[in-house]
Steps between C-alpha positions, in 0.01 A plus 500: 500500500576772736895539656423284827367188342815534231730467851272250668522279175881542482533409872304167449648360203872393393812775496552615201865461520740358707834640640739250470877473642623696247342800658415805370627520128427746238317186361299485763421897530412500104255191530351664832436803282317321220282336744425801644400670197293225386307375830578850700532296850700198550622245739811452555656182719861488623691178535580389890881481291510848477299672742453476863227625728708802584602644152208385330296877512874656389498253177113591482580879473812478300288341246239747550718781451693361172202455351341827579169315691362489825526286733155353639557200771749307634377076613795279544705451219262691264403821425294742241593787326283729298554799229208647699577682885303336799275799470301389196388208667163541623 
């Protein structure tokens, strides 16, 4: 299964983990960096408790940046973030 239909299946099915009102904990970072390792893109949904429609692409990129992935799209409250760049898709 090629890189696209990895990022199409992760858009259509549940997050893979959910930011909750604790926020962004070195919890969170370490189990964001498991699931990256094992499924290499993930979903990721933030709570309406903390996040808001105007910070929500800062919490996306923090995340992004902490755990040393890319971030891939923004929609709402959720977002994905891959080990791979935007460039591989294709």
């Amino acid at each position: 299964m090629g890189y696209t239909e990895v990022f199409k299946k992760v858009l259509l099915n549940e997050p893979h983990e959910i930011l909750g009102k604790k926020g962004i904990t070195q919890e969170f970072i370490n189990h964001t960096i498991k699931l990256l390792k094992r499924y290499k893109i993930i979903k990721i949904k933030a709570l309406k408790s903390i996040a808001n429609k105007s910070n929500i692409r800062e919490l996306a990129s923090q995340i992004a940046e902490k755990t040393e992935s890319n971030l891939l799209d923004v929609r709402g409250f959720t977002f994905v973030v891959s080990k791979y760049s935007i460039n591989k898709i294709g």
